[in-house]
C-alpha angles and dihedrals in degrees: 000000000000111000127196113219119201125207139174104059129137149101116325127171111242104275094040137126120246117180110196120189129183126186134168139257102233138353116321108198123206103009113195098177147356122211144181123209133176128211113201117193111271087020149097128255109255135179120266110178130345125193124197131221082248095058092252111140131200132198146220095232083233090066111044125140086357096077135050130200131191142152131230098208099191087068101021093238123150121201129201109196109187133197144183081029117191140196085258096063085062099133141114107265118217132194116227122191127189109204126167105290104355148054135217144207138201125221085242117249110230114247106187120178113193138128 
């Protein structure tokens, strides 16, 4: 069974730089998307940033041109570099991938901003 593993939480000050990265356990074939989504206490799980197999991106209005997202697709991994973080992008981020057949989830990595 394929795992995503995400890595690069943590605590940032508002203003600060956070770089996630997910990648999975074994070979994924016929990946469609990746995603990143982020859960914050109270609160619904929303999506943040999705890339494409082409290369074509879409946003969370709340994080754009803040965040970047981008995929490395000789290890299937998908990044997520945000910027300019606040306290309201506190959330456990989580990695999605939509594969033939199939869909996977990440356990979530922390991203706390506080001062």
């Amino acid at each position: 069974q394929v795992q995503l593993v995400e890595s690069g939480g943590g605590l940032v000050q508002p203003g600060g730089s956070l770089r996630l990265s997910c990648a999975p356990s074994g070979r994924i074939v016929t990946i469609y998307s990746m995603s990143w989504y982020r859960q914050a206490p109270g609160k619904q799980r929303e999506m943040v940033a999705v890339i494409g197999s082409s290369g074509s991106t879409d946003y969370a209005d709340s994080v754009k041109g803040r965040f970047t997202i981008s995929r490395d697709n000789a290890n299937d991994t998908v990044y997520l570099q945000m910027n300019s973080l606040q306290p309201e992008d506190t959330a456990g981020y989580y990695c999605a991938v939509a594969a033939a057949g199939m869909f996977y989830w990440g356990k979530g990595t922390l991203v706390t901003v506080s001062s």
